[in-house]
Wavefront OBJ file of the C-alpha trace (Angstrom):
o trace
v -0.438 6.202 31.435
v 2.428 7.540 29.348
v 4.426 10.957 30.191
v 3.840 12.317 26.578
v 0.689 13.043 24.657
v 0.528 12.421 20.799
v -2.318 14.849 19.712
v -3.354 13.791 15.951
v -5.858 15.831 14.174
v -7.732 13.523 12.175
v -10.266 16.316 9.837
v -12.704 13.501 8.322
v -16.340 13.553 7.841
v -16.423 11.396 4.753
v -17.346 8.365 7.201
v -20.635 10.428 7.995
v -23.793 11.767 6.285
v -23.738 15.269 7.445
v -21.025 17.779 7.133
v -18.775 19.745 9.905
v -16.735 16.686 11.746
v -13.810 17.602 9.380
v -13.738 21.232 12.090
v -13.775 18.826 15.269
v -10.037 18.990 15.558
v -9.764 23.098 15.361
v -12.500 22.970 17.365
v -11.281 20.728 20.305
v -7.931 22.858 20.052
v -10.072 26.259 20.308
v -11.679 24.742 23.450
v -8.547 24.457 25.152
v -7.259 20.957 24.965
v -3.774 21.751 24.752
v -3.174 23.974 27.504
v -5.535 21.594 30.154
v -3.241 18.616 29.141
v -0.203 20.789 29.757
v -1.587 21.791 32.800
v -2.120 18.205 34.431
v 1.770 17.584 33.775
v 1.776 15.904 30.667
v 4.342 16.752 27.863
v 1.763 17.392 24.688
v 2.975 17.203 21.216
v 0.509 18.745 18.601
v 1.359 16.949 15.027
v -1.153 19.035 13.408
v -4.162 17.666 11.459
v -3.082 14.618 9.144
v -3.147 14.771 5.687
v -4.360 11.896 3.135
v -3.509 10.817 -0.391
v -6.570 11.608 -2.698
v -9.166 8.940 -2.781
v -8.137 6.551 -5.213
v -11.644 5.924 -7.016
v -12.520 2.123 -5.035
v -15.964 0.989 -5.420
v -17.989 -1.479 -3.547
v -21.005 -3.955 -4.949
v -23.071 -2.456 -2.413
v -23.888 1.471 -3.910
v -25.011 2.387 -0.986
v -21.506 3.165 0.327
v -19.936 6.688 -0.095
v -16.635 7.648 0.223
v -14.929 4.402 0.189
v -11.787 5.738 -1.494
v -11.048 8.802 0.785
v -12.242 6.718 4.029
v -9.789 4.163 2.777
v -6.609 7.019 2.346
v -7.447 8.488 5.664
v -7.640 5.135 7.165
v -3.793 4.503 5.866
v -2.452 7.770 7.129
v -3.852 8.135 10.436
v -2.954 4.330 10.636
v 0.838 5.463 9.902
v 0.649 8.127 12.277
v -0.517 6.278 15.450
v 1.593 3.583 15.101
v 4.553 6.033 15.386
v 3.557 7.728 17.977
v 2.635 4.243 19.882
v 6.068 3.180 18.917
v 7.582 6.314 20.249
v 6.756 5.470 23.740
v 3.683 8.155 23.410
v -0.294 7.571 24.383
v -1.889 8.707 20.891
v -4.808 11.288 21.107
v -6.832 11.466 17.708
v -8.889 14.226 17.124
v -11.529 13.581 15.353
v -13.149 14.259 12.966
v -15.936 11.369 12.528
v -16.006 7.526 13.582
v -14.471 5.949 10.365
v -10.990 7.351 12.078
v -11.250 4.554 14.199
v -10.304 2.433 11.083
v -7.101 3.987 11.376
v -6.204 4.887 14.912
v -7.040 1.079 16.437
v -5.202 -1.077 13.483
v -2.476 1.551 14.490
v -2.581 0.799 18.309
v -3.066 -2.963 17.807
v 0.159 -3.841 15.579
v 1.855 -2.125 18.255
v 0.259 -4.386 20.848
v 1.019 -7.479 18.902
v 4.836 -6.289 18.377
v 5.093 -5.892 22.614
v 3.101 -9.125 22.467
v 0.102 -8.090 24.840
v -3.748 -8.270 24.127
v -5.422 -4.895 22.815
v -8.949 -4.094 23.966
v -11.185 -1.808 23.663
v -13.920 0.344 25.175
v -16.232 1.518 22.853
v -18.396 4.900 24.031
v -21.014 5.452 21.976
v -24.738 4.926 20.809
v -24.287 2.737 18.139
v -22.339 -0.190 18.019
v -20.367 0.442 14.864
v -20.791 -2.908 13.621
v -21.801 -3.348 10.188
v -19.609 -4.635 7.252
v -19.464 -3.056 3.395
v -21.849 -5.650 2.833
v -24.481 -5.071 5.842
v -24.544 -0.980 5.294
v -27.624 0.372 4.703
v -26.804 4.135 5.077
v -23.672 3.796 3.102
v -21.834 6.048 5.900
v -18.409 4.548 6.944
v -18.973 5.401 10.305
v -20.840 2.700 11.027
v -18.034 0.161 10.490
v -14.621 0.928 12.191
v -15.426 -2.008 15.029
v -16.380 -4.630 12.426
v -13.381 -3.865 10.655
v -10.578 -3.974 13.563
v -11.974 -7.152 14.514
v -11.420 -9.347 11.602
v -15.237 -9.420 10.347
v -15.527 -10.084 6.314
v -15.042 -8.153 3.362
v -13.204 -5.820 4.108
v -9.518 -7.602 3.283
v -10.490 -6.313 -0.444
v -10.696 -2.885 0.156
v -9.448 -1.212 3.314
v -5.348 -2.215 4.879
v -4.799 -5.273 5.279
v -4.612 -5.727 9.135
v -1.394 -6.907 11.060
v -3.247 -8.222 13.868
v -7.280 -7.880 15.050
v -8.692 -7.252 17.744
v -10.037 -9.912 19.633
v -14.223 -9.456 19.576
v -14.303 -10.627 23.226
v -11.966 -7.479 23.670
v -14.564 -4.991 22.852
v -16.692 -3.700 25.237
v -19.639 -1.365 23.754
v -21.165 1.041 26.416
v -23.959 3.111 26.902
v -25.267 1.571 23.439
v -28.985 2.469 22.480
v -29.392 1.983 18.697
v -28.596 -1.252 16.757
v -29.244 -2.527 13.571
v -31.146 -6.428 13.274
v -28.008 -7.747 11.626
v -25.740 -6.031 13.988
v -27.614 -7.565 17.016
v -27.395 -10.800 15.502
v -23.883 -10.280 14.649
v -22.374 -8.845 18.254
v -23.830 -12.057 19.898
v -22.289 -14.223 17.695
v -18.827 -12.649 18.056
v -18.922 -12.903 21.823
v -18.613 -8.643 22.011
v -19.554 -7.227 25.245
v -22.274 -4.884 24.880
v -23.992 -2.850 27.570
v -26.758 -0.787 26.696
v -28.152 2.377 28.530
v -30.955 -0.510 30.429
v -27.955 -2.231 31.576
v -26.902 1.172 33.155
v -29.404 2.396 34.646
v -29.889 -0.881 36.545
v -26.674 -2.206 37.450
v -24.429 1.745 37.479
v -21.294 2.709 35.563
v -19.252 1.483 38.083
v -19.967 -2.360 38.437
v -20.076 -2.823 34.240
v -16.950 -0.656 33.792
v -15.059 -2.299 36.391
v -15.397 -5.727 35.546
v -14.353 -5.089 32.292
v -11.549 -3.109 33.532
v -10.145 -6.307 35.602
v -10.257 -8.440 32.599
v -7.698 -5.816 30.761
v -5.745 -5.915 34.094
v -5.913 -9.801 34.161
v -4.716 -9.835 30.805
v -1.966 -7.232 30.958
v -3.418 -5.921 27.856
v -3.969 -2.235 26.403
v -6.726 -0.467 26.417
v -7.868 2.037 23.497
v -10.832 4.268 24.576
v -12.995 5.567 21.492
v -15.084 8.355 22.537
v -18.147 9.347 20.605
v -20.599 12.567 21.230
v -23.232 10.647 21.111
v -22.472 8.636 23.693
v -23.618 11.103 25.648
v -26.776 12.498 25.811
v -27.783 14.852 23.244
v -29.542 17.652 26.156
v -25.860 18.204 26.827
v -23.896 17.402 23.693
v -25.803 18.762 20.540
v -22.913 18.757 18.301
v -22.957 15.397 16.592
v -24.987 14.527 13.449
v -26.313 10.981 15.147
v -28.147 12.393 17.989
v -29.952 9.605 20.220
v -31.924 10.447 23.204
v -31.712 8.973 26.562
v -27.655 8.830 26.384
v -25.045 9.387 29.234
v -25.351 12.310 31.670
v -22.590 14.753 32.669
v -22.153 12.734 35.795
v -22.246 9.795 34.435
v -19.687 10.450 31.763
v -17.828 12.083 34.122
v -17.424 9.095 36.682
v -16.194 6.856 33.311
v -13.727 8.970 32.936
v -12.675 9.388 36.302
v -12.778 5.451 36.934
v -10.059 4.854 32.976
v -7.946 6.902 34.729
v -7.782 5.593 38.587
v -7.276 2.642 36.391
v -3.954 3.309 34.675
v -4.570 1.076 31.700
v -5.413 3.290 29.335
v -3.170 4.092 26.248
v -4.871 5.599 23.692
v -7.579 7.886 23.029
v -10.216 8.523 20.146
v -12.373 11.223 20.705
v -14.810 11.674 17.840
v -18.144 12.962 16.086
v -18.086 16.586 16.829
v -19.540 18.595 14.133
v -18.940 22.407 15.558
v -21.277 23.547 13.182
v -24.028 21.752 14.599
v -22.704 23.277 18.159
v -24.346 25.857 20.480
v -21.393 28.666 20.957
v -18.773 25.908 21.683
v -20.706 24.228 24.208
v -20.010 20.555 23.216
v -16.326 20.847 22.209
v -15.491 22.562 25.508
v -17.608 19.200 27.370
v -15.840 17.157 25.609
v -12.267 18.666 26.384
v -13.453 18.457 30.470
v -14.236 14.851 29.499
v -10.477 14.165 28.356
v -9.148 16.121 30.938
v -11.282 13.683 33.739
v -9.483 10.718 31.872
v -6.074 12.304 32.516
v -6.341 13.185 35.981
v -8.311 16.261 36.932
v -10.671 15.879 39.518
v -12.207 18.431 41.937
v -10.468 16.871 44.989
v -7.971 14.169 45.385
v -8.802 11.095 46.956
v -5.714 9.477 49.284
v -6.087 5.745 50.168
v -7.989 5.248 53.023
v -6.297 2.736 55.950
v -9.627 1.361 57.786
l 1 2 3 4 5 6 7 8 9 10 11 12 13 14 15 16 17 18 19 20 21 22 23 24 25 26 27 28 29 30 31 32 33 34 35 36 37 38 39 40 41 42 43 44 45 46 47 48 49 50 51 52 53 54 55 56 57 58 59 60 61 62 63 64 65 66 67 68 69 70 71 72 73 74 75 76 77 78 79 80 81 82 83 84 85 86 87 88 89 90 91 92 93 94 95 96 97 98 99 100 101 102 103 104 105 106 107 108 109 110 111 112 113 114 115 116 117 118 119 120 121 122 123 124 125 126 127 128 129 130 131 132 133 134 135 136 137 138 139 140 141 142 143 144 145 146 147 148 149 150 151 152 153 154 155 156 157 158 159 160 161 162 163 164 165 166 167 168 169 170 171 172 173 174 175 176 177 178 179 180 181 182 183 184 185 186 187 188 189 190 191 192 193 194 195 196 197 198 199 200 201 202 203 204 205 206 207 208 209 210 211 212 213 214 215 216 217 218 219 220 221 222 223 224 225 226 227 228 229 230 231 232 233 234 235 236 237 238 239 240 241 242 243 244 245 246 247 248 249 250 251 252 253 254 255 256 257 258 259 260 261 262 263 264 265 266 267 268 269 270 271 272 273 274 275 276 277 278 279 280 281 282 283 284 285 286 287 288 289 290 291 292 293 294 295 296 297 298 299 300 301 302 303 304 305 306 307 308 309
């Protein structure tokens, strides 16, 4: 993992039905994510919370969708200000904010993988698979897009930045998934994505699933973005998100994924999204989520040296 930290506030919630992500940022500072980054060693550099050009009025055939202008402007100016910060030598942090940021902070991350001429992947944490098109919405909420988009999927080339390069579907790996949509189903399969659902946990453990993905990325040489949603864990211990699904990921569990990204070394960027403070119980999720980041980048309750047997 890099020396320095590029923390990016990304304050969006047009990608989602219910107010509040737009505090997640604020919210993920408040809880101390600053100070336990600076305390595992890293060098952190706060840019602040972005800032995008006023929606520019773009409309869809499907009138279910909402927002499409502003999700489009914040999806240009968080994708300016990750690739940047990638290009800077720096592992990008985005703040989110809600999912649709991931339409800026992976194209971002990606071009910058294509220009070093390695493979980007990505593991995708989270209870839905984010893989509807404009087309497919039903809800009309944005959020439920970002993967569809990074990977090349259809009609989106007329609305959102164009893409330098995709991401590979056989690159994504979707884990601890519990809700999907019939055409999303249908969809995943057919793009070869790698989807592990909360069954395929419970019977086979973090550790086998998240490691053999992990060796492909290794194999490959490639990078690895990690997107982080709320609801990927469950909602008993993270009630700030607006998409609550039972039966998600327990504190241990989420815990040991983030443990295992970072024994790994490959990762190099970092959503973490969906946290609606006002839906929060006295800061209980945001400060979960900042122990979750700090697991990723190192901290552990005691250090485990290599054992000669």
């Amino acid at each position: 993992m890099a020396l320095n930290l590029s923390l990016i506030g990304a304050p969006v919630e047009t990608g989602a039905s219910q107010p509040g992500c737009l505090m997640g940022p604020d919210a993920l500072r408040t809880a101390g994510i600053i100070d336990v980054l600076r305390g595992l060693g890293y060098g952190v550099r706060d840019h602040g919370n972005a800032r995008a050009a006023p929606g520019n009025g773009a409309t869809h055939a499907n009138t279910a969708i909402r927002n499409l202008g502003e999700t489009i402007a914040w999806s240009r100016a968080l994708g300016d200000m990750g690739y940047r910060a990638a290009a800077e030598g720096e592992l990008p942090v985005f703040l989110g904010g809600d999912h649709s940021i991931s339409m800026g902070s992976v194209p971002a991350v990606t071009r910058h993988a294509a220009e070093q001429g390695r493979e980007q992947f990505v593991l995708w944490l989270d209870a839905h698979p984010d893989f509807h098109t404009l087309d497919t919405t039903e809800s009309g909420n944005l959020h439920g897009t970002p993967v569809a988009y990074v990977t090349g999927q259809p009609g989106f080339e007329d609305h959102f930045p164009p893409l330098h390069a995709t991401v590979d579907p056989r690159n994504v790996c979707l884990f601890g998934i519990r809700s999907v949509d019939e055409f999303e189903r249908e969809n995943l399969t057919r793009n070869g994505v790698s989807v592990h659902d909360m069954r395929a946990i419970d019977e086979h453990g973090v550790p086998s699933l998240l490691n053999a993905f992990l060796e492909r990325v290794r194999a490959a040489d490639g990078r690895l973005h990690v997107s982080l949603d709320v609801d990927f864990l469950d909602p008993t211990i993270a009630p700030a998100v607006g998409t609550t699904v039972p039966g998600g990921a327990t504190f241990r569990e989420a815990h040991l994924v983030m443990e295992m990204l970072h024994d790994s070394g490959l990762v190099t960027s970092l959503d973490v999204v969906e946290l609606n403070p006002f839906l929060d119980e006295r800061g209980r999720t945001a400060k979960l989520m900042v122990d979750l980041v700090a697991s990723l980048f190192g901290k552990r309750v005691m250090d485990r040296p290599t054992r000669s047997y």
